[in-house]
C-alpha positions, 0 to 999 in steps of 0.5 A: 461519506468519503470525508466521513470515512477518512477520520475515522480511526482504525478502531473505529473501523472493526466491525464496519464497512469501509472502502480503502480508497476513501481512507487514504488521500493523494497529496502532491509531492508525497506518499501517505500511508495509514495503518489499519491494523497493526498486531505483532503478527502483522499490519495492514497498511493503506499508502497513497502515492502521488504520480512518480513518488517512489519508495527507494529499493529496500528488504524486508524480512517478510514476504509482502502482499501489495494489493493496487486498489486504483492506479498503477505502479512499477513494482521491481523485485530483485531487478525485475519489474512489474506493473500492476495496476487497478485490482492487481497484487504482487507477492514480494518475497522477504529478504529480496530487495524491492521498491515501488514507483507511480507511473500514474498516482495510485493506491496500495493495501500492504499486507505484512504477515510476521510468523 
């Protein structure tokens, strides 16, 4: 079911059950992402982070939900770190600079709401 899962399309997904963690693989070396959703009032995305793989300090001009479906991250927020893990979230405030590193391989739903 899992291969199943991960072709289908975000389209193909309204109105069906789903389970993140089978929709967005590891790949050694890298970190994938997946839109879900994606509206002009916000996204929902699905990242997969290979152990250490990091995204570098950055803002963004909306708060930001980042949920740990399994793994666990270090989230740092305006110089200050964090590390949620398995079923853990993490509110990033807009225009606060922030970035996020593996400490193991993990997996993330990014709630982005734009109003």
């Amino acid at each position: 079911m899992a291969g199943e899962e991960r072709t289908k399309s975000a389209e193909k997904l309204r109105g069906e059950t789903a389970r993140p963690t089978d929709l967005v693989a590891y790949q050694d070396g890298s970190v994938v992402s997946r839109q879900i959703v994606g509206t002009t009032g916000g996204t929902v995305t699905l990242f997969a982070f290979a152990e250490g793989e990091e995204l570098s300090e950055h803002t963004a001009p909306f708060d930001a939900l980042v949920y740990i479906l399994v793994g666990e991250a270090e989230v740092v927020i305006s110089g200050k770190a964090l590390h949620p893990k398995d079923g853990e979230m993490v509110i990033m405030p807009a225009n606060q600079p922030h970035s996020l590193r593996a400490t193991r391989a993990f997996k993330m739903m990014l709630v982005m709401i734009r109003s």
